[in-house]
PAPAVEX-232329 format. One record per residue (C-alpha): y, z negated, x negated; residue in three letters. Coordinates in steps of 0.05 Angstrom, whole numbers, padded with zeros to 5 digits, always signed. Each point is the difference from the previous one (the first is absolute). Example, Ala and Ser with C-alpha at 12.3 -4.5 7.8 and 13.67 -1.06 7.14 Angstrom:
BEGIN
-00090-00156-00246ALA
+00069+00013-00027SER
END
This chain:
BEGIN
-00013-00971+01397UNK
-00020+00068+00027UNK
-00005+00017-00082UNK
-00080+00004+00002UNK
+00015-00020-00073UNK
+00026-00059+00012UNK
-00048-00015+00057UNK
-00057+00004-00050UNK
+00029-00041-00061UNK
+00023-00057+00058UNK
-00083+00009+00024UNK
-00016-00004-00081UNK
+00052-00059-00010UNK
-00034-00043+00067UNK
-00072+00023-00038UNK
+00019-00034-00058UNK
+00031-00052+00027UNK
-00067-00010+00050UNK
-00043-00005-00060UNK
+00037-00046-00040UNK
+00000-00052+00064UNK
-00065+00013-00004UNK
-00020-00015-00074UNK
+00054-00070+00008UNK
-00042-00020+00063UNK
-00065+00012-00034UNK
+00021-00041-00074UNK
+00029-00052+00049UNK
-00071-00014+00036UNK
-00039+00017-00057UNK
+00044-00061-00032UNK
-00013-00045+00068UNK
-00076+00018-00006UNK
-00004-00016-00074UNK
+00034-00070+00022UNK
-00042-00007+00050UNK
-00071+00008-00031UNK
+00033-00051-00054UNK
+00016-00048+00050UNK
-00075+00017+00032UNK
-00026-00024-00064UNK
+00037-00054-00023UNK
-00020-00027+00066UNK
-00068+00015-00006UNK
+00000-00041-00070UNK
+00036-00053+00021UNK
-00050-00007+00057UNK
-00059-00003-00052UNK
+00032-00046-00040UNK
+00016-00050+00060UNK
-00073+00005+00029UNK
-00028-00015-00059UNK
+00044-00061-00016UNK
-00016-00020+00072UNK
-00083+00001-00021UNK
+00008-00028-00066UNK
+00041-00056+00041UNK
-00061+00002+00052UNK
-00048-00008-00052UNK
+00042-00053-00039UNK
+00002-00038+00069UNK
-00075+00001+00017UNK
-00020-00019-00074UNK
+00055-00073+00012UNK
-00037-00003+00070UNK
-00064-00003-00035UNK
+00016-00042-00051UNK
+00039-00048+00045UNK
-00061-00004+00038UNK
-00048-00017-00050UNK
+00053-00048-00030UNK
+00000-00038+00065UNK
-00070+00002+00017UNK
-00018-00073-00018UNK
+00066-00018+00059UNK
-00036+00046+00046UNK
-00065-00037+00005UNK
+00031-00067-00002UNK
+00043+00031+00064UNK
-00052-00027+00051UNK
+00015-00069-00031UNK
+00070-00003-00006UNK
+00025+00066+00037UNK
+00076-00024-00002UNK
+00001-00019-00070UNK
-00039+00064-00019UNK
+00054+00029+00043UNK
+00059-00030-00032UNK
-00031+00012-00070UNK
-00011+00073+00007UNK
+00078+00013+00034UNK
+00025-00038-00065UNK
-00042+00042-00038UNK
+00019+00060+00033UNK
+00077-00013+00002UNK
-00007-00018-00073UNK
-00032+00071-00018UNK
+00046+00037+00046UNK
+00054-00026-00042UNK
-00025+00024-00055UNK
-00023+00073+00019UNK
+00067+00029+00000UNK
+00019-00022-00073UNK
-00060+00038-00018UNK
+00041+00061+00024UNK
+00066-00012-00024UNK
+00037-00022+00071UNK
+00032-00068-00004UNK
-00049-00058+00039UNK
+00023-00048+00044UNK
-00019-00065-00034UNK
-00019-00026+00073UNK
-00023+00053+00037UNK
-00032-00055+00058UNK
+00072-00011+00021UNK
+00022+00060+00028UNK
-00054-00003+00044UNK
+00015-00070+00021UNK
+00078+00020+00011UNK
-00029+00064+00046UNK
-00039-00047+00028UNK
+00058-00047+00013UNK
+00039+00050+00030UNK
-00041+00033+00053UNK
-00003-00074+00025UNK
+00078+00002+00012UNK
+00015-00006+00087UNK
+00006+00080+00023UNK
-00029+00028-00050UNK
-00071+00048+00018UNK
-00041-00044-00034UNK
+00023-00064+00029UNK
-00059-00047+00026UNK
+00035-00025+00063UNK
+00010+00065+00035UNK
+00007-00034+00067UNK
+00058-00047-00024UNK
+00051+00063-00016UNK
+00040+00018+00056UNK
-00027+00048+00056UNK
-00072-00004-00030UNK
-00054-00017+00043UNK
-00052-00052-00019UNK
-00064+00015-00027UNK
-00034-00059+00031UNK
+00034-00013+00060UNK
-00049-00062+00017UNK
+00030-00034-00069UNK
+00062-00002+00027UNK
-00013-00061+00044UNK
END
């Protein structure tokens, strides 16, 4: 290696060598930055897209709200009469358009949507659970109203 020949094609050989790591690294984050703006964008229009299904579903929503409330309008001034029927009347009516609402958008309804609710209902009754109503009666839990206990 004391050839200063030799010493200067090794230098040349590293040079080239250098430069071509170089030119690999830069197609390799060129191709990472060119993925990366694509991603950026598809991201970007898949963001549009999804907030503006989410208004037109926002919009669709307050139009049913409206005409829900006009439809019932007769039940709500005969509410001060007869608030529990008016009551009753306007959860049928309700439960009956809920079940409806997501045929309009192709997902499959559940033909009685009231029930679930009952059965959730039902549930949190069960002894232990959170949402039990005698809190006192589980064991280690301290009365509410201790003067009831009599």
């Amino acid at each position: 290696m004391t050839n200063p020949i030799q010493v200067n094609e090794l230098m040349a050989d590293l040079a080239g060598r250098s430069v071509e790591t170089f030119s690999l690294w830069a197609d390799a984050n060129q191709r990472i930055l060119r993925e990366l703006v694509d991603l950026s964008a598809s991201t970007a229009r898949e963001g549009v897209r999804l907030y503006a299904e989410i208004q037109s579903s926002t919009l669709e929503a307050v139009k049913e709200g409206q005409a829900y409330m006009l439809s019932r309008q007769d039940a709500i001034q005969d509410a001060p009469r007869d608030p529990f029927g008016a009551l009753q009347k306007g959860a049928v009516a309700g439960g009956e358009r809920a079940a409806h609402a997501p045929a309009l958008r192709g997902h499959r309804a559940d033909p009685e949507p009231l029930r679930g609710a009952a059965a959730g209902h039902r549930r949190a009754r069960r002894p232990g659970d959170p949402g039990h109503l005698h809190p006192a009666r589980r064991q280690g839990a301290v009365a509410l109203h201790p003067a009831r206990l009599n």
